[in-house]
N, C-alpha and C positions, 0 to 999 in steps of 0.2 A: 318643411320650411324652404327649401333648396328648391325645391318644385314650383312654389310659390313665386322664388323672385324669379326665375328662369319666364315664369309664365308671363308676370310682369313687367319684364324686359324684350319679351318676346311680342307682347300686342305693342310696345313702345317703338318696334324696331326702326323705324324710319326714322323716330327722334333721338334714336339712338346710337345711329349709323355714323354718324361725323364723331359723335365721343367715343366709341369705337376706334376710328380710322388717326383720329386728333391720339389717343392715349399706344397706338398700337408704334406709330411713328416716333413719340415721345420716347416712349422703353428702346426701341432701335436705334436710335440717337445715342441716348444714357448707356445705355450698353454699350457702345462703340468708343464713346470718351471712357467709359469706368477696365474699357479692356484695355486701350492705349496705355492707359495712366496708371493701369498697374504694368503693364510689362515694361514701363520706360521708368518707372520706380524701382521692377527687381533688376532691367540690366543696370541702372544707377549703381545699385548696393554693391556691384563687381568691380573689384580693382582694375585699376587703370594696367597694373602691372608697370608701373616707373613712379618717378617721385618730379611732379610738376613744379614745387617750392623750387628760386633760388634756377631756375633755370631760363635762359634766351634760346631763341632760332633768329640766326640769321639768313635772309635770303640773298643770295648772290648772283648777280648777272655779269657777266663780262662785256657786252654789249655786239660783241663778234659772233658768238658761239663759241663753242668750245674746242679748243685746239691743244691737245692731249700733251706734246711735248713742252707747247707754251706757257700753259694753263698750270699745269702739272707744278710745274717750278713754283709760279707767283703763287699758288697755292698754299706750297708747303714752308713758303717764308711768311705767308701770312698765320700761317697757324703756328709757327715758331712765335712770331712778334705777342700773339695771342695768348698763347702759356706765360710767357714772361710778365704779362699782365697780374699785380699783387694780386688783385680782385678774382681773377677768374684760378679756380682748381680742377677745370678738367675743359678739355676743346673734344667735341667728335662732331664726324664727316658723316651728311646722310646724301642719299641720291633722292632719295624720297622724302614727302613732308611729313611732321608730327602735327597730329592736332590741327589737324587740317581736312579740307573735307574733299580728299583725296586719298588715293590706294592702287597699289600694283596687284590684279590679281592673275594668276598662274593656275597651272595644275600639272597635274603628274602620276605616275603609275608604281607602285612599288610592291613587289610581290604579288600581282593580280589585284591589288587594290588602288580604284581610279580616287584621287583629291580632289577636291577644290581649293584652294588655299591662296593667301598675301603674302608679297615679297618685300621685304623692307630692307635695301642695301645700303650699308651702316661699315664702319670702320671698325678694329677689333677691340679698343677700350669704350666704345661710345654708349651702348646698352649700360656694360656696367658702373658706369659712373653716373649713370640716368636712375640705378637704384633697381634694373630688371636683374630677378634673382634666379639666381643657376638652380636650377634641379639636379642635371645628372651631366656628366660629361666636363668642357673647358670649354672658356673665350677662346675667340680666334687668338692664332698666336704666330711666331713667325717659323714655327715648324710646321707651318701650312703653306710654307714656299715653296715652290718649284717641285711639287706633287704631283703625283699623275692624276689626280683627283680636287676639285674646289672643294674645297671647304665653307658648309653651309650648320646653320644652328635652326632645329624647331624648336615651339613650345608644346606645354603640356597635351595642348588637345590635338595636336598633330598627331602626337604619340598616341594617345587613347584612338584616336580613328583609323590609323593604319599598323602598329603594332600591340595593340593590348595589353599585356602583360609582359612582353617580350621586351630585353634590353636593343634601345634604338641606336646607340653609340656602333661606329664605323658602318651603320648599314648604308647602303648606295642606292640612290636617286637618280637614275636617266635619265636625260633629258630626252622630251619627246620629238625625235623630229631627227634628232640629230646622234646618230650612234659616233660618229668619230668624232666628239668633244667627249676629256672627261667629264667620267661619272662627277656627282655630287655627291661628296659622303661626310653625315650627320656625326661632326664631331661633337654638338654639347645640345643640352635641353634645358632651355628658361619658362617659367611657369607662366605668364601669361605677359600678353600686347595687345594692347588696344587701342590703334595707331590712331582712331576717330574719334579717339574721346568717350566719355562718361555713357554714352546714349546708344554706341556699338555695339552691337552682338558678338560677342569671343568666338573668334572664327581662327581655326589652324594660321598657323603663321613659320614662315623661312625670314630668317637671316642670311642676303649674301653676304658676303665679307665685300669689303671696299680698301683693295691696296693702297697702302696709304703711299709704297716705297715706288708703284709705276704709276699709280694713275689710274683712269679709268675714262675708254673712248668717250663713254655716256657725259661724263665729268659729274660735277658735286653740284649741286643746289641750295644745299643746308650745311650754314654751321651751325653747331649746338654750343654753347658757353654754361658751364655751371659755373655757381658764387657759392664760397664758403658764408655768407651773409647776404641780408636782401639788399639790393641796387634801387636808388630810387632813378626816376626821369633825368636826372642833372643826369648821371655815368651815361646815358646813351648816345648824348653828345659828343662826349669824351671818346667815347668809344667809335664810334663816326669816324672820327677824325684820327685814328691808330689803324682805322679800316684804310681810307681813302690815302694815308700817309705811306700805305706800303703797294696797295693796286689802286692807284688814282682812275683810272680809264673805266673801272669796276663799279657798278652801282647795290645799292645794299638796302635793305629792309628790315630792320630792326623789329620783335615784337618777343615779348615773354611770353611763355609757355602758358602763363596763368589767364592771360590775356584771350588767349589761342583757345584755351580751355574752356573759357567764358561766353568767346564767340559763339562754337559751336554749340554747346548746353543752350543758346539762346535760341538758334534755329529751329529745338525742339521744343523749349519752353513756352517762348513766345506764341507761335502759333496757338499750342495745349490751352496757353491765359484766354485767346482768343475764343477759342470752339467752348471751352468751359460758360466763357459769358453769355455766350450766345445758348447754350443748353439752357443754363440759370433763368435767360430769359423767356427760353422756350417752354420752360417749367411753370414758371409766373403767369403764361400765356394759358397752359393746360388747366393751370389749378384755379383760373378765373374763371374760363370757359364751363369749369366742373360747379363751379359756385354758382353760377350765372342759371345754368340747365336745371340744379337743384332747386334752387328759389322758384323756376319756375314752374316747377313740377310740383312744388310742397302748396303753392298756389292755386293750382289747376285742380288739385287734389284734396280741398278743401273739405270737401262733403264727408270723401271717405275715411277719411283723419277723424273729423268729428263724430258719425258714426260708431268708427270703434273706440271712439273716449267713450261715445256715452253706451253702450253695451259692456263698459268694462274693462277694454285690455289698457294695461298700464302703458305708462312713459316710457316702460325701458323697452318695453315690446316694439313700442310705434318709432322710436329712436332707432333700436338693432334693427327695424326695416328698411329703414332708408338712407342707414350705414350700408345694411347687406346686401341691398338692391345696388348701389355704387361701387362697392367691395366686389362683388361678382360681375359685376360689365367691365369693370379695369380687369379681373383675373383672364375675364374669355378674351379680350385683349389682348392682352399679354400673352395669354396662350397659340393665340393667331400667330404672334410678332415670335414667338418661340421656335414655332415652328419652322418657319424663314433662316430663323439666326442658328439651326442646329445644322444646317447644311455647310457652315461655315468648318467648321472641327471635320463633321467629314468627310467633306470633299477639300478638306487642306486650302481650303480660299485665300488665307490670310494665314501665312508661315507664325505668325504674333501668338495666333488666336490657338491655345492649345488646351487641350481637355480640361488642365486644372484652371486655365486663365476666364475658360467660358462657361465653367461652372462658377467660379467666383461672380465674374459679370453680372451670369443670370440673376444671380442670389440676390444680389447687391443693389441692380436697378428693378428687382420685380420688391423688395423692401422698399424701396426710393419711393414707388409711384405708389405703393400699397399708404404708406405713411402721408401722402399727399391727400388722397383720395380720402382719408378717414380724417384727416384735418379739414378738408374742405366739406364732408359731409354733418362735421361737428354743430355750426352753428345753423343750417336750415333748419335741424333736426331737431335743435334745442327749440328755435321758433316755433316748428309745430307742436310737440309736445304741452308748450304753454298754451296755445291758442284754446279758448275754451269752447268745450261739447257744442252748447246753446249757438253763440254766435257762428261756432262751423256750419250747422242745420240751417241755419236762417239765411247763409251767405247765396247771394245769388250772382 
């Protein structure tokens, strides 16, 4: 039977060539959305590693730049004024943004093993009152003063890629470039940050510490404000004005965490809404294309249809042929378009695209089109089948 349609499609090739080329593009398309939208589903499922609820960032400009001994001061009486505030339970300083689509990245060598890794430089209570939970080790503390050593914090998957099994706590960090600063040594381990939001890949991460007692040349860019309760739009006003009442010269940017959160998840969302409709469409486009070909094949083929009615072969016969005949030009298809898309996995094209992700894909859109293909093959199939023996024979 398999010989049959192969032969079938084989004298058709020429009218076959664009349904071919039309369904081989389709599945590469469909593959491409169903791998994206699963891998941005399971980074989804990973914790953010903090607690977004009940949280602001503030951004701050001084309008000068940053002057360490000046700054430093009007700083630390705005972050006074700020605790004193009923609403707020906890103030921390970042140099760097949250939920932003931004990142410091670094790397480093420890024990013969080279990193890649993100720097997030943070004050010593600010992690922890963001709800990022300790593993092993402490928060900075202020018996991390005047050390011969900085004091830096990984997380968990720093530790899995450069220590193993091995306890990380006081082990020392070089800095590369520079042998006469000190070392950097890993006083505590928090289990995960994912400084970009929902849609990031968990990548190793350092905590600098940010003195809060000198300052820092770089200076601050971020305040974080948590609320024991949620803040509506009225308090930002409020708060504005508690800002500008202590550094008037200072300009400020107001946005909640959840907001920040939203933004970025849109960046990957929206587009995803987009290329989806556009598939759906493309799909709509194939399965008409498929209908269109059919009809006109069950037409042309009039004779032979009636023939094998009237020698006897049944309905379901003449129906599973030109299911099969469809069912087998989408499979070799498909199979073309497989071949293209197994180069992906490996030869590493696409860091996403990983053995289980592209075997799911495959699975997934060679079902997709297979279910297409046999819905669209439904109703020609049904029309020939009824078309009677007599008037097939006589059709000219």
């Amino acid at each position: 039977m398999l010989n049959h349609l192969v032969k079938l499609i084989w004298n058709r090739k020429t009218a076959n060539l664009l349904i071919i080329t039309e369904v081989a593009i389709t599945f590469i398309v469909l593959f491409a959305i169903i791998s994206m939208g699963r891998h941005f589903y399971q980074t989804y499922q990973i914790p953010l590693g903090y607690n977004v609820d009940n949280s602001w960032a503030i951004s701050l400009n001084t309008g000068t730049g940053w002057d360490n001994e000046l700054h430093a001061k009007q700083l630390k009486n705005l972050v006074e004024v700020l605790r004193q505030q009923p609403q707020i339970s906890s103030v921390g300083l970042s140099v760097d943004p949250i939920l932003r689509n931004s990142e410091w990245s670094s790397h480093g060598e420890i024990n013969g093993k080279k990193i890649d890794f993100n720097v997030f430089k943070v004050n010593g209570s600010g992690p922890k009152n963001w709800g990022v939970e300790l593993v092993a080790g402490r928060w900075f503390s202020k018996q991390d003063n005047e050390q011969n050593y900085d004091a830096v914090m990984v997380n968990q998957l720093f530790v899995d890629q450069v220590f193993g099994d091995k306890d990380p706590i006081n082990a020392e960090m070089p800095y590369n470039g520079s042998p006469d600063r000190n070392p950097r040594r890993i006083v505590g381990v928090f289990k995960e940050f994912r400084q970009r939001g929902d849609f990031s890949k968990p990548i190793p991460y350092v905590f600098y510490r940010y003195r809060f007692d000198i300052g820092d040349k770089y200076g601050v860019n971020y305040i974080h404000i948590t609320f024991d309760q949620p803040q509506n739009a009225a308090y930002e006003s409020t708060l504005l004005k508690v800002l500008k009442g202590v550094t008037p010269g200072w300009s400020f940017n107001i946005r909640s965490w959840r907001s920040l959160r939203q933004s970025l998840n849109n960046m990957v969302l929206v587009p995803m809404v987009v290329v989806s409709i556009v598939v759906g469409f493309l799909l709509i486009m194939v399965a008409m294309g498929l209908l269109g070909v059919l009809w006109q094949n069950i037409n042309q083929r009039t004779r032979e249809i009636g023939l094998r009615r009237a020698v006897g072969a049944s309905t379901m016969s003449i129906q599973g042929q030109i299911i099969g005949e469809m069912v087998t030009l989408a499979v070799f298809s498909m199979a073309l378009a497989s071949v293209i898309l197994l180069q992906v996995p490996l030869l590493n094209l696409v860091e996403t695209v990983t053995w289980a992700n592209f075997w799911f894909s495959l699975v997934s859109a060679t079902l997709t089109i297979l279910a297409i293909v046999v819905l669209c093959a439904l109703y020609p199939s049904r029309v020939a089948i009824k078309m009677a023996p007599a008037l097939a024979l006589h059709y000219e």
